[in-house]
DOFINU-466030 format. One record per residue (C-alpha): residue in three letters; x, y, z. Coordinates in steps of 0.02 Angstrom, whole numbers. Example, Ala and Ser with C-alpha at 12.3 -4.5 7.8 and 13.67 -1.06 7.14 Angstrom:
BEGIN
<node residuo="Ala" u="615" v="-225" w="390"/>
<node residuo="Ser" u="684" v="-53" w="357"/>
% end
This chain:
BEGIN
<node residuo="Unk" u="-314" v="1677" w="-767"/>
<node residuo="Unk" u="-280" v="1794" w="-594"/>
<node residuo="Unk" u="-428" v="1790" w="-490"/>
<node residuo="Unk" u="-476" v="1976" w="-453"/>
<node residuo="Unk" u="-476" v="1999" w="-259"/>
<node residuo="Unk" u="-598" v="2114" w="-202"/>
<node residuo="Unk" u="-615" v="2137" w="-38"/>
<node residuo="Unk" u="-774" v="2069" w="10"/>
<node residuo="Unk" u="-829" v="2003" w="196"/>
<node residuo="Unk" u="-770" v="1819" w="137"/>
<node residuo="Unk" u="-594" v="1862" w="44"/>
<node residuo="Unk" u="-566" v="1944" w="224"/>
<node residuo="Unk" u="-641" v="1801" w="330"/>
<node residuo="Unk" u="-520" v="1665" w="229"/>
<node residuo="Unk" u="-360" v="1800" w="262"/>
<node residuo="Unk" u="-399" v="1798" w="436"/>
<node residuo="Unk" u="-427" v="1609" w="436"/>
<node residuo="Unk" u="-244" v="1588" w="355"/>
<node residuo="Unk" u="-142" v="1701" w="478"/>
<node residuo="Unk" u="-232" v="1617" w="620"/>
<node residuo="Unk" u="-84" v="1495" w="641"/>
<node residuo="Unk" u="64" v="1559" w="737"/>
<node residuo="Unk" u="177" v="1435" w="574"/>
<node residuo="Unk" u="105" v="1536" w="446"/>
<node residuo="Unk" u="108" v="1705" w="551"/>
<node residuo="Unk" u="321" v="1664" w="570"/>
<node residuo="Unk" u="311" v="1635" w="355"/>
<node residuo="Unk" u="224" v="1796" w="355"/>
<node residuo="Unk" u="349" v="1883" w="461"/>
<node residuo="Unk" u="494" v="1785" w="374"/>
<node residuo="Unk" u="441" v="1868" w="179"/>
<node residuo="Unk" u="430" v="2031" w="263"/>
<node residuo="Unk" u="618" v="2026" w="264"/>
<node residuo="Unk" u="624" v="1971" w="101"/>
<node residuo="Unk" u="579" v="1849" w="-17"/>
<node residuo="Unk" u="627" v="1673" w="-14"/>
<node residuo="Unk" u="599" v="1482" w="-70"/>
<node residuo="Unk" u="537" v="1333" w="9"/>
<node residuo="Unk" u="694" v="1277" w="75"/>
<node residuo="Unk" u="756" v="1445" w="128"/>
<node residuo="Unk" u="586" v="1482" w="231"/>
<node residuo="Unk" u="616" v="1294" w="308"/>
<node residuo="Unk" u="787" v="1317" w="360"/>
<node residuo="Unk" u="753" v="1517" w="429"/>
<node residuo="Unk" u="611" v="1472" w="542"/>
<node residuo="Unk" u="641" v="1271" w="577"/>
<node residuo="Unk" u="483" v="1208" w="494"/>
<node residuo="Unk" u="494" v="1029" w="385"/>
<node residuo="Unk" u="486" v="1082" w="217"/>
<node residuo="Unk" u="332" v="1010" w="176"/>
<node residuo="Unk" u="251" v="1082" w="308"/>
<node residuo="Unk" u="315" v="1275" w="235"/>
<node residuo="Unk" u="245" v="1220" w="71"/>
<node residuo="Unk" u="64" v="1154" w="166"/>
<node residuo="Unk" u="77" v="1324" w="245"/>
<node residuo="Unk" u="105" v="1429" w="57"/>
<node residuo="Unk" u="-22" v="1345" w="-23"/>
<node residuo="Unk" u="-156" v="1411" w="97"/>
<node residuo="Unk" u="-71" v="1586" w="105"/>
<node residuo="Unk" u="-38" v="1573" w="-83"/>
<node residuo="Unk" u="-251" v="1524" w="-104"/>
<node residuo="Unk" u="-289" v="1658" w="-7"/>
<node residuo="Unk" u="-214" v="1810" w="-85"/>
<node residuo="Unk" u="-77" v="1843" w="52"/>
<node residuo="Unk" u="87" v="1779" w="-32"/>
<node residuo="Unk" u="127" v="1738" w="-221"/>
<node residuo="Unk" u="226" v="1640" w="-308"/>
<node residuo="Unk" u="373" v="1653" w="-436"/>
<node residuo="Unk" u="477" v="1535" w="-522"/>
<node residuo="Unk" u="674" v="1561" w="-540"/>
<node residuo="Unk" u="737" v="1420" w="-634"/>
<node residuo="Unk" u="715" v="1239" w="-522"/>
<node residuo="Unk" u="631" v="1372" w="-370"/>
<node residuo="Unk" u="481" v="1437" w="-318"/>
<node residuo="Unk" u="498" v="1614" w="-232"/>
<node residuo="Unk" u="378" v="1676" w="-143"/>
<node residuo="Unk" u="327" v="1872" w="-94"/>
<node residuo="Unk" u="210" v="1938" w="4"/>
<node residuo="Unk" u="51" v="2001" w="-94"/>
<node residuo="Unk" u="13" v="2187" w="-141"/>
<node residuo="Unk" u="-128" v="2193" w="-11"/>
<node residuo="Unk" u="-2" v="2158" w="126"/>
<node residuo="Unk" u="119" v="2257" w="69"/>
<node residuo="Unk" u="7" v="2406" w="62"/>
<node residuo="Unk" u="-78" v="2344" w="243"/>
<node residuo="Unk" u="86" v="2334" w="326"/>
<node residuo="Unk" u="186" v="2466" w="421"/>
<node residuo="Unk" u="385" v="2431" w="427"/>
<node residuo="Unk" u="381" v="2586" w="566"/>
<node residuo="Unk" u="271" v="2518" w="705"/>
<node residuo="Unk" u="298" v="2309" w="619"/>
<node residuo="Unk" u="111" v="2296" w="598"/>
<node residuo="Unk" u="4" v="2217" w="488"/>
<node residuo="Unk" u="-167" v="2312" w="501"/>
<node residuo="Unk" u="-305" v="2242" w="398"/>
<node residuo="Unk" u="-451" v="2363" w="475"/>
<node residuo="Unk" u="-515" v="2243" w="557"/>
<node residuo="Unk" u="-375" v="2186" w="666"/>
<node residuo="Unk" u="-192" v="2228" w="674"/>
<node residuo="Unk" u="-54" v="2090" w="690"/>
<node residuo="Unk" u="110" v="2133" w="778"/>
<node residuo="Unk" u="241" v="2065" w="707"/>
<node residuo="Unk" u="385" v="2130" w="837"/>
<node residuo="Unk" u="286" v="2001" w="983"/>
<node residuo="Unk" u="296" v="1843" w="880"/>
<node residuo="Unk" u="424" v="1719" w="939"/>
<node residuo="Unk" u="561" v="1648" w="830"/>
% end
């Protein structure tokens, strides 16, 4: 069974708490490009895989990213709420409360 997101004070506090590591920002930026796997997120951006993965689940728990399978892979996307937060235009992610740039962030 989903779990319904609504967007109360602590769905938003946990979001905030997951893109508040620049590894998980880079994932974030990495799936706005397109969607990818484990491995292809590790080799793109230079992280251990099992770091990436670490780094998923928390994004996954959170409601930022999901998660597909395609045969022996897991693909993951970014999550409708980003998708609709996010502005390809100015590359920001702007969640009310804050906006994240994703044009400053360092490969």
């Amino acid at each position: 069974m989903k779990r319904s997101y609504r967007h109360s004070s602590i769905d938003w506090t946990m979001k905030l708490k997951a893109l508040a590591d620049e590894s998980r920002l880079k994932i974030i930026r990495e799936l706005l490009k397109h969607d990818a796997s484990v491995s292809n997120l590790s080799k793109a951006l230079d992280i251990k895989i099992y770091n990436i993965s670490r780094h998923l689940k928390i994004l996954e728990t959170c409601g930022l990213v999901n998660k597909r399978k395609e045969g022996n892979s897991r693909i993951y996307s970014l999550s409708d709420i980003v998708k609709r937060s996010y502005s390809s235009r100015h590359q920001t992610l702007d969640l009310g409360c804050c906006k994240f740039m994703f044009n400053e962030l360092k490969k």
